[in-house]
N, C-alpha and C positions, 0 to 999 in steps of 0.2 A: 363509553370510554373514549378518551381524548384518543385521537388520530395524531401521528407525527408526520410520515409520508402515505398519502395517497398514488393510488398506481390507476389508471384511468382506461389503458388500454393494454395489451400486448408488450409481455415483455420477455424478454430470453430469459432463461433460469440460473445463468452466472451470476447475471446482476440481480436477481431476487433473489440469491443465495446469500450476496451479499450485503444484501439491506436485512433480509430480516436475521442476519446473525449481529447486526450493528447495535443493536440494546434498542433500537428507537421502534415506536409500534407502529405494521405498517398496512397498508388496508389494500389487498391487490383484488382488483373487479375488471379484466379485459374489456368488457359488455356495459360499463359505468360512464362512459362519455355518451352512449346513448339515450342516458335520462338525466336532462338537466339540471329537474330537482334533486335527484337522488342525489350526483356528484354536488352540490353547492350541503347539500346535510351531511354527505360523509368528510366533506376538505374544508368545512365552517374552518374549525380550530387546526387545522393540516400547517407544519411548516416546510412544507414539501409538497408540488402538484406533479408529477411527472404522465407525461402523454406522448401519442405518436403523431397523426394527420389528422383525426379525424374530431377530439377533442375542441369545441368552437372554448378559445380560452379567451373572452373577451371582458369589457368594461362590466357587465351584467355579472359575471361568476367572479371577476376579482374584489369586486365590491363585498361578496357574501364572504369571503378568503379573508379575516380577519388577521392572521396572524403567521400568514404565506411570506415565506422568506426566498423562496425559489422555484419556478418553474424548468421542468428538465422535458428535454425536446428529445425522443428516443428518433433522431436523426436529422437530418439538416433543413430540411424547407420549412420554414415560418408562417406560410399566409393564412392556417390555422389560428395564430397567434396574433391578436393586435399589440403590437408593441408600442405601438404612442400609449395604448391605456398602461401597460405593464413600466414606462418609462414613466408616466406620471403618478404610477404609483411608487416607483425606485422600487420597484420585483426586478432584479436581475434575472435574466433566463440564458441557459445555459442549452448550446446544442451540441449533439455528436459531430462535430466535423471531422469530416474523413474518413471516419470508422468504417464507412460500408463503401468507399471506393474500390477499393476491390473487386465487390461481390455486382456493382452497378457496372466497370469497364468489362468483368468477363460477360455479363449480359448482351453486352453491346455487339463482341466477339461473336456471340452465339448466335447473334441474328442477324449479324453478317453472312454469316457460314448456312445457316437455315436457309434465307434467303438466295444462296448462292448453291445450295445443294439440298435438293426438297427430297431428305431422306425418308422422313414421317410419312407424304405423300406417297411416296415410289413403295414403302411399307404396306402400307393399307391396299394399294392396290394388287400389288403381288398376292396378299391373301384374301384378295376376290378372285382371283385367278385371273390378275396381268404378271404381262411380263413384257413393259413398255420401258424396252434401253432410248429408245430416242427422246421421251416424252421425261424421263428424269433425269439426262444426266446432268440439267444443269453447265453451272460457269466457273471457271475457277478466279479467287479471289486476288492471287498474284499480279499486282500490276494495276488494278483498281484503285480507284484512290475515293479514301472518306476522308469528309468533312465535317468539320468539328463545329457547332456553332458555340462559344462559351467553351473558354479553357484553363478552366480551374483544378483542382487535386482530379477531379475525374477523369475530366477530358484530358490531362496529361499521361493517367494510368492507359487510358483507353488508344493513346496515341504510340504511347511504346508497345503494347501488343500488338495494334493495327502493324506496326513497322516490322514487326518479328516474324509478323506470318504474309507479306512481303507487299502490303497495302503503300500506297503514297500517302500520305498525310496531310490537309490542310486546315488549317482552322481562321475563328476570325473571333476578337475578342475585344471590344470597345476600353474594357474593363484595365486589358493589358498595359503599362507605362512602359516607356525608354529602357527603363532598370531592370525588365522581366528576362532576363535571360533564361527561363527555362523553356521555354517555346525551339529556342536553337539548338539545346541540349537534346532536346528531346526530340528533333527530326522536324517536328511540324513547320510547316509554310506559311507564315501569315499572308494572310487578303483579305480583301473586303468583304463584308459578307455576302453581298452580293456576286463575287466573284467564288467563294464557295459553292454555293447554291446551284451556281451556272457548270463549275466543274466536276461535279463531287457524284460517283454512283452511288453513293451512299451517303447522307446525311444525318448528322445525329446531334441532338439538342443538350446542352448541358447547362441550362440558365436558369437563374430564378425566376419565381414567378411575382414582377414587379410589373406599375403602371406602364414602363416601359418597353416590357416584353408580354405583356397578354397579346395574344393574337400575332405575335411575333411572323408565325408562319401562316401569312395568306394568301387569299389568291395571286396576287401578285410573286410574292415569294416562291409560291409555286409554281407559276409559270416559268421565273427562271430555272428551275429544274433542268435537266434532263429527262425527256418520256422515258428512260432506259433505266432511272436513278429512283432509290429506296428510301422514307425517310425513317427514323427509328427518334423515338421519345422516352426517354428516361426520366425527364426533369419534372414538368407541372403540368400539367393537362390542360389547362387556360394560355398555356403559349402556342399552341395550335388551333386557331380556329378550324373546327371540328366538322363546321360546315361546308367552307372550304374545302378539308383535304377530300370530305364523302364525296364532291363536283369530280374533284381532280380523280380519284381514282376510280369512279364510274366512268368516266369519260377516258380513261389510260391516259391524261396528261403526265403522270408519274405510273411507275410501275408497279409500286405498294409500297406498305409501310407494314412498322412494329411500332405498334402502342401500347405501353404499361402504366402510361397515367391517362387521366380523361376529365374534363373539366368536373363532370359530376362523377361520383364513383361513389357505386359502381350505378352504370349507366340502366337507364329503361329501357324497356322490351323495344319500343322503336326507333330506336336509336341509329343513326342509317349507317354505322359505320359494322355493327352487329352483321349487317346481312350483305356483304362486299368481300369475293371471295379473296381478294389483293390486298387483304386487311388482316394483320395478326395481333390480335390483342389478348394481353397480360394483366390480371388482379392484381396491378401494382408491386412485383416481387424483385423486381427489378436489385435494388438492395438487401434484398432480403433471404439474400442465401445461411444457410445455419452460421457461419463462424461470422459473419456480417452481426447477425441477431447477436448474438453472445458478444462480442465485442462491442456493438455499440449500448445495449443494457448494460456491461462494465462500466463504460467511462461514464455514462450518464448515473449510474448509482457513485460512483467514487467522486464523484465534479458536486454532488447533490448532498452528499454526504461532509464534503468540506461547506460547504456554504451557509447549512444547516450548524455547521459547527464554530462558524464565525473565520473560517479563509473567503480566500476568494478566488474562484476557479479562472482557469486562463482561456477555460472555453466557453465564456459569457459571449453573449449576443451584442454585436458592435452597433447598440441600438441606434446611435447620431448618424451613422453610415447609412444606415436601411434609410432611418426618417430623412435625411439629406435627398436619399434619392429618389422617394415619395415628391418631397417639395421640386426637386428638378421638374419631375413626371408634369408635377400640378403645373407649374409655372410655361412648360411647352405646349399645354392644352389651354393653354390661357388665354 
């Protein structure tokens, strides 16, 4: 049986409620990006690929994709996705943008607040029989100030909370022009990023993961830290060199981090960030709070569903943009 849409990974059940009442026949395998061949015989004839991160959608699987009219991205990072091959084939691909800012700023919030009050610890040890007030009560978060690096839809959600629960603000954002007036609206402090980095007790990453931001945060970067200051990762796993931060917080040049991404994922048994007690790390859930899931399988079935139908969705992947900044990347390493 011909295939219409293919579902390849994980998908909220709003948006599979609404694909499969759509008339179009649709083949959902969460466990299917796992086997190559499998996914290229069930999405041969597919006019629909839809995937999350873990999908490799490259020149090899679009080639077998006969009669693929759209790739749907069940949230926003790309590097899963080679877009030069899906641009030289004219596959538009459509991502969730936005959908799960929400569910990615209050993350951010939580491991501020974890970090600043180690409730879970102070838990566990009370029912071993402590009852150590000095050793948990921690810091209060008023008057702290996070640092934003990349301040896009997230980093702006992440910036009006931070301010409400009485945080300073600052970020730093290459990306931003003259005309961005929401960065003022919204409280945050522009600087350099290097001048984040040096002020900020908390640092938090909101960037793509491009030739120009892999390894974004290294030793170097690290050193301007504060020893007193936290760094937390939401965005791509390859923008922290992983080697680095293991140095940095073996050695207490920083005080710890929260990681929910990691360049491989999920990582191997020896992995040295595994066994570092100043290290908290996250299955990538970051976005992935229930109404996050369910919202962004909506827009990605309804954007997938016009496009298949001959529209054209507004949340297409601004492919010239990305490759633009590929070719800047190349030409600075040149």
């Amino acid at each position: 049986m011909q295939l219409d849409i293919v579902i390849a990974e994980a998908m909220g059940p709003a948006g599979l409620d609404l694909l499969n009442q759509s008339g179009y026949s649709v083949h959902y395998d969460p466990s299917l990006w796992s086997d190559a061949q499998q996914l290229k015989e069930a999405a041969a004839e597919a006019k629909a690929l839809i995937v999350r991160n873990q999908t490799k959608v490259n020149g090899a699987l679009l080639d077998e994709l006969r009669d693929i009219r759209i790739i749907g991205r069940l949230g926003v990072g790309l590097d899963n996705i080679d877009l030069t091959a899906t641009a030289s084939r004219g596959t538009p691909v459509v991502s969730a943008k936005n959908a799960n800012a929400v569910s990615v700023a209050e993350y951010v919030l939580a491991a501020v607040l974890t970090l600043s009050r180690p409730i879970l610890a102070a838990s566990s040890d009370v029912k071993l029989g402590g009852w150590d007030r000095k050793r948990f009560g921690g810091t209060e978060i008023q008057g702290k100030t996070l640092g934003l690096i990349g301040i896009g839809e997230i980093g702006h959600r992440t910036g009006i909370k931070a301010k409400a629960l009485g945080l300073n603000v600052i970020g730093s954002d290459p990306r931003l022009t003259p005309n961005d007036i929401a960065p003022g609206v919204t409280g945050i402090t522009l600087l350099p990023q290097e001048e984040v980095l040096r002020q900020a007790d908390f640092v938090s990453l909101h960037v793509p993961l491009l030739p120009s931001t892999r390894n974004l945060i290294d030793q170097a970067a690290l050193a301007r830290m504060k020893d007193t200051a936290y760094l937390i990762n939401t965005s791509r796993g390859g923008v922290v060199n992983e080697g680095d931060l293991a140095d940095a917080l073996a050695h207490h040049k920083i005080a710890g981090a929260v990681l929910d991404v990691l360049d491989a994922e999920p990582p191997g048994a020896e992995h040295p960030l595994l066994h570092l007690p100043n290290c908290i790390l996250t299955p990538h859930v970051a976005g992935a709070a229930e109404e996050a899931l369910n919202r962004t399988a909506l827009l990605i079935a309804a954007e997938v569903l016009r496009e298949i139908q001959g529209g054209t969705s507004k949340y297409r992947v601004d492919v010239n943009s990305y490759l633009n900044e590929l070719e800047r990347a190349e030409l600075a390493q040149s």
